[in-house]
C-alpha positions, 0 to 999 in steps of 0.5 A: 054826089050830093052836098051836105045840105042835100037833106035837112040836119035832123034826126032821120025818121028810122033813126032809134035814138031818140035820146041821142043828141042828133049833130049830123045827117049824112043822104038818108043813110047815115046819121051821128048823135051824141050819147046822152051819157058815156058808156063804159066800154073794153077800158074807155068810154063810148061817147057817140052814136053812129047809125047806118041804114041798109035794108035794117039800121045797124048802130054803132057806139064809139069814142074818139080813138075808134072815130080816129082809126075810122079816120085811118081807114078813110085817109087809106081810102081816099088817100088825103091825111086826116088822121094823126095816125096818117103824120106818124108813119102808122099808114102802111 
């Protein structure tokens, strides 16, 4: 597995956003910016991009409680508690 620095912190070439503000580069496959304004979403407000590329770039909005339950899954994954959902007994 490579380290962070394995590739320069910038926007990816086959990002599209390119009115997000880039903040990090994960391999060339993975990639998060900021939006440039909230977008209203189901009663709260995106905020970030999150771009993943396969054969295609599928791209995500989120905002901090979808980054939260991404966190869950993750702690579900790789079993460390990184997530306040993982301390509340919501980790079953």
């Amino acid at each position: 597995m490579g380290t962070t620095n394995s590739f320069k912190q910038e926007r990816p070439f086959w990002c599209g956003h390119l009115d997000c503000l880039f903040l990090r580069r994960v391999m060339d496959s993975l990639c998060g910016g900021q939006l440039p304004s909230p977008e209203p979403h189901e009663g709260d407000l995106n905020t970030h991009h999150i771009c993943i590329r396969t054969d295609t770039v599928f791209d995500l909005q989120v905002n901090f409680s979808d980054l939260d339950w991404f966190r869950w899954v993750f702690d579900a994954l790789d079993g460390k508690k990184t997530s306040g959902l993982s301390s509340g007994g919501k980790n079953s």
